[in-house]
C-alpha positions as CSV (number, residue, x, y, z in Angstrom):
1,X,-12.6,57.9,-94.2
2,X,-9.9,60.3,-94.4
3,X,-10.7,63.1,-96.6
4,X,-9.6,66.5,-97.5
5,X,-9.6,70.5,-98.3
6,X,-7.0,72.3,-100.0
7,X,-7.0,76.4,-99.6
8,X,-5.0,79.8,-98.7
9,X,-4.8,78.8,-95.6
10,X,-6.1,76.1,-92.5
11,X,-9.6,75.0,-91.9
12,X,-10.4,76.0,-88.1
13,X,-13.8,76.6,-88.7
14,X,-16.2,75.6,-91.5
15,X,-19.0,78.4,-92.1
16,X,-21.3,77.5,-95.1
17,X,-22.4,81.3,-95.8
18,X,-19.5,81.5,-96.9
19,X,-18.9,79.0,-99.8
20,X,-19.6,79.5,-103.5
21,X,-22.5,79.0,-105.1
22,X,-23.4,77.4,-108.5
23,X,-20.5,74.8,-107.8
24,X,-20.6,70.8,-109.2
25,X,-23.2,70.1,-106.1
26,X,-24.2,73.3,-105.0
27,X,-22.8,75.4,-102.3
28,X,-21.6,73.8,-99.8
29,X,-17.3,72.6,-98.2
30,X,-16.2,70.4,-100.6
31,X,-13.3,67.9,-100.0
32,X,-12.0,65.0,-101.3
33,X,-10.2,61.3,-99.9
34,X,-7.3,62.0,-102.5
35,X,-5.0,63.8,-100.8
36,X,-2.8,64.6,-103.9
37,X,-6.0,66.4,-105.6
38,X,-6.3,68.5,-102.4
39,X,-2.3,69.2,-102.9
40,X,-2.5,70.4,-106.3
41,X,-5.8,72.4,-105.2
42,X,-4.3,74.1,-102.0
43,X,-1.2,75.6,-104.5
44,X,-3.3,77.0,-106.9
45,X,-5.6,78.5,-104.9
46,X,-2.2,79.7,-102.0
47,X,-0.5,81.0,-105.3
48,X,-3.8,83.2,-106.0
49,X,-3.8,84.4,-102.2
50,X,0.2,84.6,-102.7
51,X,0.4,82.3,-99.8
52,X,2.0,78.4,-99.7
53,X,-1.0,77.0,-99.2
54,X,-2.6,74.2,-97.2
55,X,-4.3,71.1,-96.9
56,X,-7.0,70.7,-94.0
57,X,-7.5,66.8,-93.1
58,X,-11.0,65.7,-91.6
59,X,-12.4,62.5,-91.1
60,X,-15.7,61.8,-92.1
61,X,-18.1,59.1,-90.4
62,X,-18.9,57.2,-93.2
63,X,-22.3,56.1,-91.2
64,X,-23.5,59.1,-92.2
65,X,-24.7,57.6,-95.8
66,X,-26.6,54.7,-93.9
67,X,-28.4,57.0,-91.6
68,X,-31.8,58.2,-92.5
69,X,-31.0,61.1,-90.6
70,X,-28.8,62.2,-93.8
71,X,-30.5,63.0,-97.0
72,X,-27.7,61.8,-99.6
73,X,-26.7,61.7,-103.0
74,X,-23.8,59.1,-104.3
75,X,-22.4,59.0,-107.9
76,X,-19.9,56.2,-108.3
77,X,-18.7,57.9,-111.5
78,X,-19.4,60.0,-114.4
79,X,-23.4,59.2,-115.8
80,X,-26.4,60.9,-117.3
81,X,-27.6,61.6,-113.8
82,X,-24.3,63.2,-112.9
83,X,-24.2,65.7,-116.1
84,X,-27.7,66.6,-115.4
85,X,-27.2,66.9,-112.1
86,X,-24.0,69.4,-112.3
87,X,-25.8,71.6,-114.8
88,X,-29.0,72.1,-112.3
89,X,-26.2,73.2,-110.2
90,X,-24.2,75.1,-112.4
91,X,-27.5,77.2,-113.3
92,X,-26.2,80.6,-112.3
93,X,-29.8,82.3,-113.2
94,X,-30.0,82.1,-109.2
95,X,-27.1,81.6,-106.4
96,X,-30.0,79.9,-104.1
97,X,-29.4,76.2,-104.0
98,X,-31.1,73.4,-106.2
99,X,-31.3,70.4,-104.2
100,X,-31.8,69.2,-100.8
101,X,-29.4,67.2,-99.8
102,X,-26.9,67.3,-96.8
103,X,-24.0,65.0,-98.7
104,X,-22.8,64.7,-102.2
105,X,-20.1,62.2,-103.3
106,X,-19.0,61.6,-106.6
107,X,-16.4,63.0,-109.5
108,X,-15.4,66.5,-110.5
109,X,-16.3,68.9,-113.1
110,X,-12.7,70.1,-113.6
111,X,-11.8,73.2,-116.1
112,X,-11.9,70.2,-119.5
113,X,-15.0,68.7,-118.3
114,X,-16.4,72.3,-117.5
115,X,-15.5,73.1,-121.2
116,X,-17.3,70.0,-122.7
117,X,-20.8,70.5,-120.7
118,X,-21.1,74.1,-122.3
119,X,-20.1,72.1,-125.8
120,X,-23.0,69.7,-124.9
121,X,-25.5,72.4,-123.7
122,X,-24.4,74.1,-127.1
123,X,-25.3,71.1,-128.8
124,X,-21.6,70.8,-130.0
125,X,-21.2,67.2,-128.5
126,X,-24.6,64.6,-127.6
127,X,-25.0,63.4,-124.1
128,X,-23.4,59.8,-125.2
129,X,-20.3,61.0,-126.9
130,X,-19.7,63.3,-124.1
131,X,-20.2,60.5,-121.1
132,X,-17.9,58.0,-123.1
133,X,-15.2,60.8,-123.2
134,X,-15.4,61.4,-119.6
135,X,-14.9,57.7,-119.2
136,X,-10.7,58.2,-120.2
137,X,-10.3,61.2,-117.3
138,X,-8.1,61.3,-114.7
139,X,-9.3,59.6,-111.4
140,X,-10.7,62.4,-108.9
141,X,-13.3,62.1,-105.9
142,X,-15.6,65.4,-104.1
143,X,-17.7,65.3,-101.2
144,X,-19.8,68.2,-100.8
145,X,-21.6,68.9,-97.0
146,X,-24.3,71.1,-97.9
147,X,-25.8,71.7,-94.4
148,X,-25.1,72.5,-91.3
149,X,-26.4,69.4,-89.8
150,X,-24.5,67.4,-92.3
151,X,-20.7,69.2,-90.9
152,X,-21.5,67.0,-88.0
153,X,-20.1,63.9,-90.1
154,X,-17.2,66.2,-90.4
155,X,-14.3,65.6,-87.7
156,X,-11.0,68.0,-87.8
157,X,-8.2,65.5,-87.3
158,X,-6.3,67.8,-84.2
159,X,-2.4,68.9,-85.9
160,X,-1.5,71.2,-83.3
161,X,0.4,69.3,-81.8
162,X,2.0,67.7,-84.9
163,X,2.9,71.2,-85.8
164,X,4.5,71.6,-82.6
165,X,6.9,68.5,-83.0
166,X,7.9,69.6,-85.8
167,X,8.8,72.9,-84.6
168,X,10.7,71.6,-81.8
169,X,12.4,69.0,-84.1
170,X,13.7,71.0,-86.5
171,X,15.6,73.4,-84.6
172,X,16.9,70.4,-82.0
173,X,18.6,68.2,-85.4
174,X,20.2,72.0,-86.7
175,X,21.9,72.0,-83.0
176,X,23.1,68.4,-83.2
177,X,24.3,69.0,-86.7
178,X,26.3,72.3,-84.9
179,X,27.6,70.9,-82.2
180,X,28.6,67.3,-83.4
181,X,29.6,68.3,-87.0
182,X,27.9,66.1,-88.4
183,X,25.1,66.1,-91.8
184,X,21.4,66.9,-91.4
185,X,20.2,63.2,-92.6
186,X,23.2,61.5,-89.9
187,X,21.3,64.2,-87.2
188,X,18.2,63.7,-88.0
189,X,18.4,59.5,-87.9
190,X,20.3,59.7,-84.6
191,X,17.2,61.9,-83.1
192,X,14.3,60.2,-84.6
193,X,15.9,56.9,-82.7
194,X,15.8,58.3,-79.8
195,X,13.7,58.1,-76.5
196,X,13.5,61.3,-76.3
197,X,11.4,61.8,-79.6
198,X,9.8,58.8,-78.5
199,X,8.3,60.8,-75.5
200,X,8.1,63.9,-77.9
201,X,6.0,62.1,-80.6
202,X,3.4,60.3,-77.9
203,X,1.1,63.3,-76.8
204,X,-0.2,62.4,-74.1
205,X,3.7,63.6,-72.3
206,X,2.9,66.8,-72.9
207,X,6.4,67.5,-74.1
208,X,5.5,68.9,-77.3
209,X,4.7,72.2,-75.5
210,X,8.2,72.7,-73.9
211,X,10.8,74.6,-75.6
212,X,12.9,72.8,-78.0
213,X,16.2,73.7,-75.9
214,X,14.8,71.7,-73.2
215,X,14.3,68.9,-75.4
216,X,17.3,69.2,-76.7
217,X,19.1,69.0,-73.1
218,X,17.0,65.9,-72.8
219,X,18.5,64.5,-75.7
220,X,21.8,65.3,-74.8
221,X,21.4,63.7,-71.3
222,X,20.4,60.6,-73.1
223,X,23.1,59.7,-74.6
224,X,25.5,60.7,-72.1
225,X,23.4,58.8,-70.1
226,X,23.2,55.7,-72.1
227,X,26.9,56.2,-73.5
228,X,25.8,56.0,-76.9
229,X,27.6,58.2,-78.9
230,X,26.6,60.4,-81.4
231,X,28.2,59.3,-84.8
C-alpha cells in the first residue's frame, strides 16, 4: 500500500522520540493512503514552519497485519471502540503511552470531531448521537507505527532521482523554448517524446546525474540526427 506523511519538510529518517504524544493512537508517525489528506496536512503544517511543505511517500507491507510478529489494532470506521479508544489516548494526565501496539489503522479525530468528544465527555452529546454524527464526515484514513520494530513495515519509496529529472527537465524545455521560439507546453511535448527523456526517465542510465546542458546537447543531436524537426 502506498501511503503517506505530510510535514515542513521531507521524511529521511523516522525517529519516534520525537513524535507527539497524546495523539488519536498515541505517539507514534502517522500517515495516511490518501494522498490529498497528506496534501492539505503538509500546507498547514509548511505554512506554520513558513515553508511550502511536503509530502513523504512510503510503502507499507501490508503483511504486516497478518503476522503475529505485529501486535495490531484496525478500526474500519468510526465506533464505540474507536471513541473510547482515542480518548485513552487523548488522556494528557501522562505523555507515556496507553497501549501496546506496533500498528493502528483507522479514521481521524480532526479539529470538529476533536470538538464533539470534549461535548461527549461533557456530557453535552451521548455516545449514540455522537457515533451517528460521525457517520456523515468526510472520508479520511491514519496509520499510526508506534514502535520501532513496527517502522520495519515502513519502506521510503527512493525520489532522488525523480527530483533530479525534474531538475534537469525544467531547465532543458526553458532552452528549447529560447532557442526555437516556441511556447512552454509545444517544448515541453516535443521533449517528453523524445528518446532522450526516455533514457533520462529509466534510472538504471544513470543520466539523471549529468548536467542538464549535456542532456540538452543530447537532445539536440537527436533530432538533428533523426531529422525531425522541432515545431
Amino acid at each position: 500500500m502506498r501511503v503517506y506523511h505530510g510535514s515542513y519538510t521531507e521524511i529521511d529518517k523516522i525517529d519516534l522520540s520525537k513524535c507527539q504524544a497524546n495523539k488519536d493512537f498515541g505517539r507514534g508517525f502517522y500517515v495516511t493512503k490518501l494522498r490529498e489528506q497528506a496534501e492539505i496536512w503538509a500546507e498547514i503544517i509548511g505554512g506554520l514552519h513558513e515553508t511550502a511543505g511536503v509530502v513523504t511517500e512510503f510503502t507499507f507491507h501490508e503483511r504486516a497485519f497478518e503476522d503475529d510478529a505485529y501486535k495490531s489494532l484496525r478500526f474500519a470506521g468510526y465506533s464505540e471502540a474507536w471513541v473510547d479508544f482515542v480518548i485513552l489516548n487523548r488522556n494528557r494526565e501522562t505523555t507515556e503511552q496507553k497501549h501496546e501496539y506496533d500498528i493502528v489503522e483507522g479514521p481521524i479525530a480532526d479539529y470538529r470531531v476533536s470538538r464533539r468528544i470534549d461535548d461527549y465527555l461533557d456530557g453535552m452529546v451521548s455516545k449514540q448521537d455522537f457515533l451517528e454524527e460521525l457517520k456523515h464526515g468526510k472520508d479520511n484514513h491514519q496509520i499510526c507505527f508506534c514502535t520501532l520494530k513496527s517502522l520495519q513495515m515502513l519502506e521510503k519509496k527512493d525520489t532522488k532521482p525523480s527530483r533530479l529529472i525534474t531538475a534537469i527537465a525544467e531547465p532543458v524545455i526553458r532552452k528549447i523554448m529560447s532557442d526555437f521560439s516556441i511556447g512552454e507546453e509545444m517544448a515541453a511535448d516535443v521533449f517528453y517524446n523524445s528518446h532522450v527523456f526516455f533514457e533520462l526517465s529509466d534510472k538504471t542510465t544513470g543520466l539523471y546525474q549529468e548536467p542538464w546542458q549535456k542532456i540538452y546537447e543530447m537532445f539536440k543531436a537527436e533530432k538533428g540526427n533523426n531529422g525531425d524537426p522541432i515545431p
